[in-house]
DOGUKOL-821766 format. One record per residue (C-alpha): residue number from 0; residue in one letter; x, y, z. Coordinates in pm, 1 decimal. Example, Ala and Ser with C-alpha at 12.3 -4.5 7.8 and 13.67 -1.06 7.14 Angstrom:
<pts>
PT   k r        x        y        z
PT   0 A   1230.0   -450.0    780.0
PT   1 S   1367.0   -106.0    714.0
</pts>
This chain:
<pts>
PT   k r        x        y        z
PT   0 X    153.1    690.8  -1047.7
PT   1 X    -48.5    483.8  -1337.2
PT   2 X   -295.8    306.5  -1182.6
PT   3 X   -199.7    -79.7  -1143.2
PT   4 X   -356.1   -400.2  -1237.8
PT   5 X   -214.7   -744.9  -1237.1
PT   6 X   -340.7  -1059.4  -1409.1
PT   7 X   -276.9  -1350.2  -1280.1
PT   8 X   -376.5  -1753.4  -1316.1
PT   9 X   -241.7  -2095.0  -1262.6
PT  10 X     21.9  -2189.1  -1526.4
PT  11 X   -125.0  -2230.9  -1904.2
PT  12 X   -417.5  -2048.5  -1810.0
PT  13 X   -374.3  -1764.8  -2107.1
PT  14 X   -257.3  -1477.2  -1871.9
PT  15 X     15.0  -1346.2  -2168.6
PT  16 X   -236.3  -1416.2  -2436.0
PT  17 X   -515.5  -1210.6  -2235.1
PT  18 X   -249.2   -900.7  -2170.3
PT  19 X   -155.7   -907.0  -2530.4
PT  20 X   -513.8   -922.2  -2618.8
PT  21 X   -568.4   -637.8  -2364.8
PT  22 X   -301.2   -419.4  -2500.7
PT  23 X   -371.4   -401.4  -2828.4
PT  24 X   -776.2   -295.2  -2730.4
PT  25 X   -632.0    -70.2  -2493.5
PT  26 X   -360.4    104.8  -2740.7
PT  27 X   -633.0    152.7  -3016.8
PT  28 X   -816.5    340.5  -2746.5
PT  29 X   -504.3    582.9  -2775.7
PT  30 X   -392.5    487.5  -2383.8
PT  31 X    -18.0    465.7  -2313.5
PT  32 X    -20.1    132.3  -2145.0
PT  33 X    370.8    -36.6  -1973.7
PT  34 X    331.1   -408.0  -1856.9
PT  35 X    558.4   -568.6  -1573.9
PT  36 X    602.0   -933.8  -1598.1
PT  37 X    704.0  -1135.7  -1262.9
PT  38 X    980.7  -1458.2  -1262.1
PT  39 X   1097.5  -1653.4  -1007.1
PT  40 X   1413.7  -1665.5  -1171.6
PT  41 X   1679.2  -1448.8  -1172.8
PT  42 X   1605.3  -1143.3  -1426.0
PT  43 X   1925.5  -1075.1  -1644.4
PT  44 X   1971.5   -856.0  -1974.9
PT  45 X   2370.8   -852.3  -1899.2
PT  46 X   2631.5  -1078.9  -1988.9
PT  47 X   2954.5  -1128.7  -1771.8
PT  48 X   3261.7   -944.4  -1946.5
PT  49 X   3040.0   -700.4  -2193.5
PT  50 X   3081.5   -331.9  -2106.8
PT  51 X   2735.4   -280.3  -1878.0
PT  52 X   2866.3   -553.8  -1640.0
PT  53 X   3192.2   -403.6  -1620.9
PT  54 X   3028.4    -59.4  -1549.1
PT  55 X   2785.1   -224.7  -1213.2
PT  56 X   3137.7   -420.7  -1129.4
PT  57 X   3290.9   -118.8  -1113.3
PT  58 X   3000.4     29.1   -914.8
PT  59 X   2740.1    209.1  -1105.9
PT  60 X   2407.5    190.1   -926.8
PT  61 X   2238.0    132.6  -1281.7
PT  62 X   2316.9    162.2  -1621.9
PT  63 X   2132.0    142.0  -1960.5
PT  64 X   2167.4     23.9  -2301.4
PT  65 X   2024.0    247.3  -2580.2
PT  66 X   2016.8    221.6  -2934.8
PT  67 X   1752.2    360.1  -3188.0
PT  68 X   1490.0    166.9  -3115.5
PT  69 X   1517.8    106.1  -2722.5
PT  70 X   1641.5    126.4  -2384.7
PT  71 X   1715.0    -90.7  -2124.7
PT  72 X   1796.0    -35.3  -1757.8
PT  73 X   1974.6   -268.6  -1533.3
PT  74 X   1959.1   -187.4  -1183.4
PT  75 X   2083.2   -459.5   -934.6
PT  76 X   1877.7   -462.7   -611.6
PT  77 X   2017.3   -639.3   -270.4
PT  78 X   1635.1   -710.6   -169.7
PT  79 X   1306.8   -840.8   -294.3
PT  80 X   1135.3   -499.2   -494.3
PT  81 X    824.1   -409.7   -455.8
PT  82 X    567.5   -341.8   -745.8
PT  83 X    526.6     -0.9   -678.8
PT  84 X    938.5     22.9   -660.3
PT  85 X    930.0   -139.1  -1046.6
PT  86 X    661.9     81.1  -1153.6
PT  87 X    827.6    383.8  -1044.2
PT  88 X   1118.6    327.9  -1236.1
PT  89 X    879.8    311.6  -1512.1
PT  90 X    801.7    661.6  -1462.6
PT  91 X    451.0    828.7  -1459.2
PT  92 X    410.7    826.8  -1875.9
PT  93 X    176.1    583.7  -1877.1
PT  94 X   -248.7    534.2  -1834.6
PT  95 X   -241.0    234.5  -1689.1
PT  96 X     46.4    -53.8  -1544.7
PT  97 X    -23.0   -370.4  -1628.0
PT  98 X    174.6   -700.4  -1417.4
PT  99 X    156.4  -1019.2  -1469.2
PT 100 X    176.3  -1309.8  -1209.8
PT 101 X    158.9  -1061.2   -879.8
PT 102 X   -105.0  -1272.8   -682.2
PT 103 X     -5.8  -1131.9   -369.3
PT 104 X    -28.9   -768.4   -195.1
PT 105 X   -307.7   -538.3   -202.8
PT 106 X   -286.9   -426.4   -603.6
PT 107 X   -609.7   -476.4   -787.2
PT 108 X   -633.5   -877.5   -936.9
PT 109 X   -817.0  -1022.1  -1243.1
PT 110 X   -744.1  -1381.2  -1295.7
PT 111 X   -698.0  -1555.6  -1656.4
PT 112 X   -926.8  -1911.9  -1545.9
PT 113 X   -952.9  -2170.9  -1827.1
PT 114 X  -1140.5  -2517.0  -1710.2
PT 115 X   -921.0  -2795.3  -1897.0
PT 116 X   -608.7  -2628.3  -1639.9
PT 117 X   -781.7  -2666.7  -1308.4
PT 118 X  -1038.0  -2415.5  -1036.9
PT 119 X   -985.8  -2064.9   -980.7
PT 120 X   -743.6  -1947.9   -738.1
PT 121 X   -807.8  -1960.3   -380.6
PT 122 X   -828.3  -1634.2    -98.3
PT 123 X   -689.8  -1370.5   -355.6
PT 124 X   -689.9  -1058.4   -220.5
PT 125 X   -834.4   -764.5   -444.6
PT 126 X   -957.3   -978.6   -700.2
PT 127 X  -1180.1   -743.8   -908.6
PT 128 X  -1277.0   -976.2  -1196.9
PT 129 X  -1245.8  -1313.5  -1373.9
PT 130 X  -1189.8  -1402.7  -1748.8
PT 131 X  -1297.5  -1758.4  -1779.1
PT 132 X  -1433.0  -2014.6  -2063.0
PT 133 X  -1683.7  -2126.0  -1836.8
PT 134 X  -1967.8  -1972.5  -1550.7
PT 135 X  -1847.9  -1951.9  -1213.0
PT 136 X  -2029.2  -1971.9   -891.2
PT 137 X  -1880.0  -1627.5   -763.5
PT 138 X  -1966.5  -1283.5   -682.3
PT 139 X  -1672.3  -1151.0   -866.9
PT 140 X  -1731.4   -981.5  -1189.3
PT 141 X  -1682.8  -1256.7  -1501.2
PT 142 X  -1587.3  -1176.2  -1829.7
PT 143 X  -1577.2  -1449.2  -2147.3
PT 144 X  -1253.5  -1484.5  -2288.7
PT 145 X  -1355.5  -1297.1  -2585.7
PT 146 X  -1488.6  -1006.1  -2421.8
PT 147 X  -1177.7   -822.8  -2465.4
PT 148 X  -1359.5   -539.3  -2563.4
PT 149 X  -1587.5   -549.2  -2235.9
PT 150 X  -1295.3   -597.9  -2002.0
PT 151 X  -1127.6   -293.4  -2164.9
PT 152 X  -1439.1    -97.2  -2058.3
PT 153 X  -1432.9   -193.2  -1749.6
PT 154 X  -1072.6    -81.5  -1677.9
PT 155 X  -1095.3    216.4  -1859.0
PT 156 X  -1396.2    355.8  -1622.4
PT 157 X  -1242.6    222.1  -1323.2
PT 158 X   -893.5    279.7  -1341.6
PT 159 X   -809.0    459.0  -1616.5
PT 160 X  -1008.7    776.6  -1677.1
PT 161 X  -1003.4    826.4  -1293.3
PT 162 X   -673.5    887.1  -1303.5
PT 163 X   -627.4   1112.5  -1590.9
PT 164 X   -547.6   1413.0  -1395.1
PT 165 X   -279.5   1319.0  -1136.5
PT 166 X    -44.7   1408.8   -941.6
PT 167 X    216.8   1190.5   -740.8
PT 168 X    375.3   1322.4   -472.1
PT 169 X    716.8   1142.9   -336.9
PT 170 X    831.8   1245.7     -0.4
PT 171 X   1219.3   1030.6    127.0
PT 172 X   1089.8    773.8   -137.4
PT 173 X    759.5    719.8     28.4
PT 174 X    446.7    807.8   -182.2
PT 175 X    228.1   1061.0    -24.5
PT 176 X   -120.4   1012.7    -61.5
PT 177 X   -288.1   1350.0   -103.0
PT 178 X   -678.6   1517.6    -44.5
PT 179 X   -844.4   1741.8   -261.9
PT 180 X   -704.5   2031.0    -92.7
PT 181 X   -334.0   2009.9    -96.8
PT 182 X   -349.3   1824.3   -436.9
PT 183 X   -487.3   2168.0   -539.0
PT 184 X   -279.8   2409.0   -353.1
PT 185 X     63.2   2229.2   -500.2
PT 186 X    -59.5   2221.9   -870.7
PT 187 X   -172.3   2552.9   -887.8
PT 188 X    151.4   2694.9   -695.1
PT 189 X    384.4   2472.0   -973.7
PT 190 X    189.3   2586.4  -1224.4
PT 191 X    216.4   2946.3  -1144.6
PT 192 X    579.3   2872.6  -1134.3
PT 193 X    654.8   2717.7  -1475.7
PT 194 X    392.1   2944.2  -1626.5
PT 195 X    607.1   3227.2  -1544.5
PT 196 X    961.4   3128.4  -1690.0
PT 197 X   1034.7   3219.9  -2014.7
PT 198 X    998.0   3025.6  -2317.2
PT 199 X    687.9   2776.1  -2118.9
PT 200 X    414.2   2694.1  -2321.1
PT 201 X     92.2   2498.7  -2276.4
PT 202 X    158.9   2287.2  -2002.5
PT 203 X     42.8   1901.6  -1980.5
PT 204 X    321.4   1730.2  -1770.9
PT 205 X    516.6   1926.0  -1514.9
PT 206 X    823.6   1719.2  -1365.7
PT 207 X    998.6   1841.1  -1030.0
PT 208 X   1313.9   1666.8   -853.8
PT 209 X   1467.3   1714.7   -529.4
PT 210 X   1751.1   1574.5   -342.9
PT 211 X   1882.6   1709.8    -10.8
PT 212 X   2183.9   1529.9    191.3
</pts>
């Protein structure tokens, strides 16, 4: 999976303004970048009576709206999901994940801090930088609120680039976290694989599924 970082702040503290910010130095970098945005309110794209609610009512596990210039997926859950749940249904496309408003777990932090909307948060976990108008007394790394360009660098050396060359393994729905070794001996055996069906060219992404009752 994309490496993950959320930004996160009190209320009015410019976390959307950084992201967009963010994204756009990212993008002209040429890295594929998704964003997940947490709500305490209930998230809804369907409307009661319109055909994807009759599909889930009829019991479809998910459905999705397409047209030409986007997608959407709707899949009720019966239970809070977890990041990495919503990322994976992002898929593995992507250079880096960026959330918003995720203060808790153990995901990587940098909090949006302006001084007319109050002090930093308070015992975050993770929390691997600050953008802020103003100096703090911290050992966390600061950024200005202009240095869009500087926080861009540091993501891109710490998260980014060390994940260009991945692979994510995905064993019952559990991630697998994998050492040099057998990293090396499944990539090379899948590779071997594909390489020798017919019609396989230069291979950048290789995508494997499998379901067993």
């Amino acid at each position: 999976m994309a490496a993950i970082i959320s930004i996160i702040g009190i209320s009015n503290s410019g976390k959307t303004t950084l992201i967009e910010k963010l994204i756009a130095e990212l993008a002209s970098r040429k890295y594929r970048v998704a964003t997940i945005k947490h709500t305490a309110e209930e998230a809804t794209l369907d409307t009661p009576g319109k055909d994807t609610w009759r599909h889930l009512q009829a019991g479809s596990q998910a459905t999705a709206i397409g047209s030409d210039t986007r997608i959407v997926l709707i899949k009720p859950v019966t239970s809070d999901t977890t990041l990495d749940e919503m990322a994976r249904l992002l898929g593995e496309d992507y250079d880096i994940i960026i959330t918003e408003g995720f203060k808790r777990g153990n995901i990587p932090k940098i909090e949006a801090h302006r001084k007319e909307v109050g002090p930093p948060l308070k015992n975050i976990k993770k929390l691997i930088a600050i953008v802020t108008d103003e100096p703090l007394e911290t050992d966390t790394r600061q950024f200005s609120l202009e240095d869009i360009k500087g926080l861009a660098d540091f993501i891109e050396g710490g998260f980014i680039r060390p994940g260009a060359d991945r692979l994510s393994l995905y064993v019952n729905d559990k991630p697998v976290t994998l050492s040099v070794f057998p990293r090396e001996i499944i990539v090379n055996l899948l590779l071997a694989i594909a390489k020798s069906l017919k019609d396989v060219g230069r291979i950048s992404t290789l995508k494997v599924f499998y379901r067993k009752k």
